[in-house]
C-alpha positions in Angstrom: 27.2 -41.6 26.6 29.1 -41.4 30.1 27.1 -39.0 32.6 30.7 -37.8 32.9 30.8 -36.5 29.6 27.5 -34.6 29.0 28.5 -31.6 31.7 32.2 -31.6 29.9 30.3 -31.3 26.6 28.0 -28.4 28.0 31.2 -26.7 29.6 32.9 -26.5 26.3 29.8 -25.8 23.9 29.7 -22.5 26.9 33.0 -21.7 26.2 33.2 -21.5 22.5 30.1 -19.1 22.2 31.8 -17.0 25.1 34.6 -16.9 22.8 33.0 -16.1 19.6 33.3 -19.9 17.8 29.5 -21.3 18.0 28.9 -19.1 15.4 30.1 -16.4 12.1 28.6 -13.3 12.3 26.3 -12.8 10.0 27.2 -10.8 7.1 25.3 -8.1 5.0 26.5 -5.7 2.2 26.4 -1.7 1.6 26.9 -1.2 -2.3 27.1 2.9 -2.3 27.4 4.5 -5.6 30.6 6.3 -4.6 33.1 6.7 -1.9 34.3 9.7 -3.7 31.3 11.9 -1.7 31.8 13.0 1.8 27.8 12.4 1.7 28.3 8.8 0.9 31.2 8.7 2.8 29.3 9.6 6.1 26.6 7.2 5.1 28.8 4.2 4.8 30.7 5.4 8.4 27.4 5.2 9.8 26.5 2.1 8.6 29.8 0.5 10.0 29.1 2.0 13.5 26.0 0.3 13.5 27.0 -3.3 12.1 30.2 -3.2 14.9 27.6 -2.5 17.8 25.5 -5.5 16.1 28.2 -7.6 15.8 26.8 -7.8 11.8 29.6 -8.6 9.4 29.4 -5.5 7.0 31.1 -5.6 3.5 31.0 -2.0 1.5 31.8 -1.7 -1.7 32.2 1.4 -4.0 30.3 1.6 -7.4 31.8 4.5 -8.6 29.1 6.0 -10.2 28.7 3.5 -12.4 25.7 1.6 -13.0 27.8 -1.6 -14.6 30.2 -1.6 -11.7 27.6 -1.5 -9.7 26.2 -4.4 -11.0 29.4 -6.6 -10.8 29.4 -5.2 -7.3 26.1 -6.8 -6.3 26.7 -9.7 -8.1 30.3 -10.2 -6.3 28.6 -9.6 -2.7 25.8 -12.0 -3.4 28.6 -14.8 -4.2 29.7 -13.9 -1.0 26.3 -15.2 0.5 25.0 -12.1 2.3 21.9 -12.0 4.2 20.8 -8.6 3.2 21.8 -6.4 0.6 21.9 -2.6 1.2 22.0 -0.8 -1.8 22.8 3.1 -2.5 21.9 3.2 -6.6 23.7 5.2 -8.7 20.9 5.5 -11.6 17.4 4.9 -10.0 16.6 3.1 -13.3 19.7 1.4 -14.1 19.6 0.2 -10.6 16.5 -2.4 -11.5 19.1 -5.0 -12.8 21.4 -5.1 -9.7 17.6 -5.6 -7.4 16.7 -8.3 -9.6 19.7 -9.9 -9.7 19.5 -10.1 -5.3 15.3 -11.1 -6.1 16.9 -14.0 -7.8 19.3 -14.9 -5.4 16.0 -14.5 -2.7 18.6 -11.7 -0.5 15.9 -9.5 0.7 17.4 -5.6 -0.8 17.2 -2.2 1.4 17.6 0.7 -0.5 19.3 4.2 0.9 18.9 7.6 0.1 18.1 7.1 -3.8 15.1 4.5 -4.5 15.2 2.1 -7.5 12.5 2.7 -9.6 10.0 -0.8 -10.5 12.3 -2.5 -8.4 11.3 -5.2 -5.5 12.4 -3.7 -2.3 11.2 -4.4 1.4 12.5 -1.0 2.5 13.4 2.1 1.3 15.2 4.7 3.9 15.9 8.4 2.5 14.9 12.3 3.6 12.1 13.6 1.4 14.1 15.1 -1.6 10.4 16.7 -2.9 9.9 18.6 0.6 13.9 19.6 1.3 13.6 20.7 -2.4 10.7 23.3 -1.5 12.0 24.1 1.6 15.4 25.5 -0.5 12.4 27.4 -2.9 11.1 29.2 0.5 14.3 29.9 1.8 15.4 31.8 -1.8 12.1 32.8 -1.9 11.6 34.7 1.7 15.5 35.6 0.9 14.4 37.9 -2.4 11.2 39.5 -0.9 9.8 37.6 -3.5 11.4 39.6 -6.5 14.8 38.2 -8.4 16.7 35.8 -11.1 17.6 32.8 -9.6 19.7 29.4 -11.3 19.1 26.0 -10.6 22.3 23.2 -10.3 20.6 20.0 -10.9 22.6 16.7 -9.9 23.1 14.0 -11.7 20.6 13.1 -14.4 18.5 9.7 -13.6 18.5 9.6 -9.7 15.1 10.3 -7.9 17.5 12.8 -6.0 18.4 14.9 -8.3 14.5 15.1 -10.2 13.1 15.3 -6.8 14.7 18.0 -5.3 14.8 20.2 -8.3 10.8 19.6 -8.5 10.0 21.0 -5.1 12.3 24.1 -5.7 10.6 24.7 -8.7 6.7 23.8 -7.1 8.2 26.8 -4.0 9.0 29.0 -6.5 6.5 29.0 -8.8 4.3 30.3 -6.5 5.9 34.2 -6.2 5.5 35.5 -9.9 8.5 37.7 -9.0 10.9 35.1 -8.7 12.4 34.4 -12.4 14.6 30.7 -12.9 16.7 32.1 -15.8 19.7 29.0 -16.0 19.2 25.5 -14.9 22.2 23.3 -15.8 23.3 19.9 -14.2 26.8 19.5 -12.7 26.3 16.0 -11.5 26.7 16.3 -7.5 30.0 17.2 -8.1 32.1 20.2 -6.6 34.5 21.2 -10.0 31.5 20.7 -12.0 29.6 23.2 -10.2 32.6 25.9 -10.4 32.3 25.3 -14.0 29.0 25.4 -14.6 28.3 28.3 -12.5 31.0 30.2 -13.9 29.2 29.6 -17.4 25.8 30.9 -16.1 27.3 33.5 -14.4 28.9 35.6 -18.1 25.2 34.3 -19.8 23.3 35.8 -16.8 25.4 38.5 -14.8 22.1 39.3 -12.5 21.6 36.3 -10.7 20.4 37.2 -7.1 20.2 33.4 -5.9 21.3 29.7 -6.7 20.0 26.5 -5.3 22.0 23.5 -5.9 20.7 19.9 -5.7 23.7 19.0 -2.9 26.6 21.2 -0.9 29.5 20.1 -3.1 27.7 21.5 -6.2 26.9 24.8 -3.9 31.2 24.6 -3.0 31.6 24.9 -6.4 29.6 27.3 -7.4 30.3 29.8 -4.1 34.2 29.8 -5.7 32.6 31.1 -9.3 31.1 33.9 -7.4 33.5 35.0 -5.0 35.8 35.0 -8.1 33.8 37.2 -10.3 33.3 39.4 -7.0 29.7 38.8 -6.6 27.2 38.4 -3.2 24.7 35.6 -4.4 22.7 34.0 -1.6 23.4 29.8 -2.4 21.5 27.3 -0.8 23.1 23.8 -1.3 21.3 20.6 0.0 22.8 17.4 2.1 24.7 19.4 5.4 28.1 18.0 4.8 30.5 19.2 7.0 31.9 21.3 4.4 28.6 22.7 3.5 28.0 24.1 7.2 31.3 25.2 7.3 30.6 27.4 4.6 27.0 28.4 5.9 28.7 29.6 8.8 31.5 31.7 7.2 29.0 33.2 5.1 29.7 32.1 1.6 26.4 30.0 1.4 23.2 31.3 2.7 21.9 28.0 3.5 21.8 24.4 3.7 18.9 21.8 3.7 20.6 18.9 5.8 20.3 15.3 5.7 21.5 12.9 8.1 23.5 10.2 6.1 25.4 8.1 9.7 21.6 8.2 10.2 20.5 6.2 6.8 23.3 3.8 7.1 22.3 3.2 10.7 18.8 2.2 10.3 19.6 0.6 7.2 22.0 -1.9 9.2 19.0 -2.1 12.0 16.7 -2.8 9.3 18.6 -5.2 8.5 19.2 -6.9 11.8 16.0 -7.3 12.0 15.0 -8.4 8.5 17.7 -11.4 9.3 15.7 -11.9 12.9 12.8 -12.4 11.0 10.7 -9.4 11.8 9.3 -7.5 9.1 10.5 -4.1 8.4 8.6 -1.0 7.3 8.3 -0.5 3.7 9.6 2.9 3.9 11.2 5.3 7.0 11.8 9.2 6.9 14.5 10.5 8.0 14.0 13.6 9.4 15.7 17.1 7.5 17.2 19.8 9.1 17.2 23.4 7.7 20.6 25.3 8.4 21.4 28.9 8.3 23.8 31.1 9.9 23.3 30.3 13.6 20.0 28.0 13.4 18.9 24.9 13.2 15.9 23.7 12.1 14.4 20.5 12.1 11.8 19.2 9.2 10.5 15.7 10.2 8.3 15.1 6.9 6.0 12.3 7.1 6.8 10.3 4.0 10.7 9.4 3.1 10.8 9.9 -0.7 10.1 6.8 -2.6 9.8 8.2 -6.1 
């Protein structure tokens, strides 16, 4: 080769990388059970902020809610040769096929928010659902004076979310005899649902004194039941969607226990990152909760992220 040509060949092999050519970015994918949740919504927004500032080529898809969809989902972003899979199950059970099917395809799988359960994950990145669940149980709790009927809105049947979060308001309210759970009903983490359901607990049990629901749009839901049947119920919702402060702060929800989803999407990209750089990764990360009532904050960094 001419000595001429081997500083021409460095000078252009300089320029292509200045300009983006030497190489793809490398691409990863967020599979979120639905879009149709500001929660989720957030979540994925974070998770694009962070893949931009990586310079990670981030595909997201929408499942729906459903655990079939979901399935094509992972199996159409696997096709597309990703590097990492992050995945946001619908069903914590169901979700088993979709991991195995990344196992298979040896594309390492992060999980966010909800775990999948006997599923092969290097990392799982949530709040602890058990702990913001009790912390709702206190609130109601300390709320009452220890004496009143309280409901429950569960979410959506088969998530670790929904079972998790209702346990730990249960284990905090067990513990003040004078607190009675007369309705528990699920409304599936979803706003109309909890108008409905609460409406139907409200004419079977006119005395309620407080309601926790399992996320904010449940609690949206079931603060216009009560407002319409001219009632002052304290409701503590769970998640801290804009929304959900909103109405802390107007008054028509006493509470809410928030997450940070742009946080979970966030380190789930670093994760990642770093999974693709060849470090290893922590097999699970907390992400801290913050409790939030009518002018206060409060943060709740629990030690373990729940992995149930």
């Amino acid at each position: 080769m001419s000595r001429k040509l081997v500083p021409l060949i460095a000078i252009v092999g300089l320029l292509c990388a200045a300009t983006g050519v030497a190489r793809a970015a490398d691409k990863i994918a967020l599979v979120v059970s639905t879009l149709d949740n500001p929660f989720f919504v957030t979540l994925a927004d974070g998770a694009k902020a962070k893949a931009k500032a990586l310079g990670l080529d981030l595909v997201v898809v929408d499942s729906e809610n459903d655990p079939a969809k979901e399935l094509s989902n992972v199996e159409d972003v696997l096709d597309q040769n990703v590097k990492v899979l992050l995945l946001n199950p619908v069903d914590s059970d169901a979700a088993r096929a979709a991991v195995r099917a990344a196992n298979i395809g040896k594309v390492p799988v992060i999980t966010l928010d909800r775990a999948a359960k006997g599923a092969k994950v290097i990392c799982h990145i949530a709040s602890d659902n058990v702990g913001g669940g009790k912390l709702a149980g206190e609130l109601i709790v300390k709320q009452l004076g220890g004496h009143g009927n309280v409901a429950e809105l569960e979410g959506q049947p088969g998530t670790d979310a929904a079972r998790d979060r209702s346990n730990g308001f249960r284990e905090a309210i067990a513990g003040s005899p004078g607190i009675k759970l007369v309705a528990s009903q699920p409304a599936n983490f979803d706003r109309t649902q909890g108008l409905n359901v609460m409406e139907n607990i409200l004419q079977a049990h006119p005395d309620i004194d407080a309601v926790f629901a399992a996320n904010d749009e449940m609690a949206l839901g079931a603060t216009k039941a009560i407002q319409a049947g001219g009632r002052k119920i304290a409701v503590v919702g769970f998640d801290g969607t804009r929304d959900g402060i909103a109405a802390v702060k107007n008054g028509s929800m006493y509470a809410t226990i928030a997450q940070q989803p742009a946080l979970i999407g966030s380190l789930g990209v670093e994760q990642a990152s770093n999974v693709i750089s060849g470090h290893q990764v922590p097999a699970s990360i907390p992400v801290p909760l913050k409790v939030i009532t009518n002018g206060a904050a409060t943060v709740h960094d629990r030690d373990q992220a729940s992995t149930h």
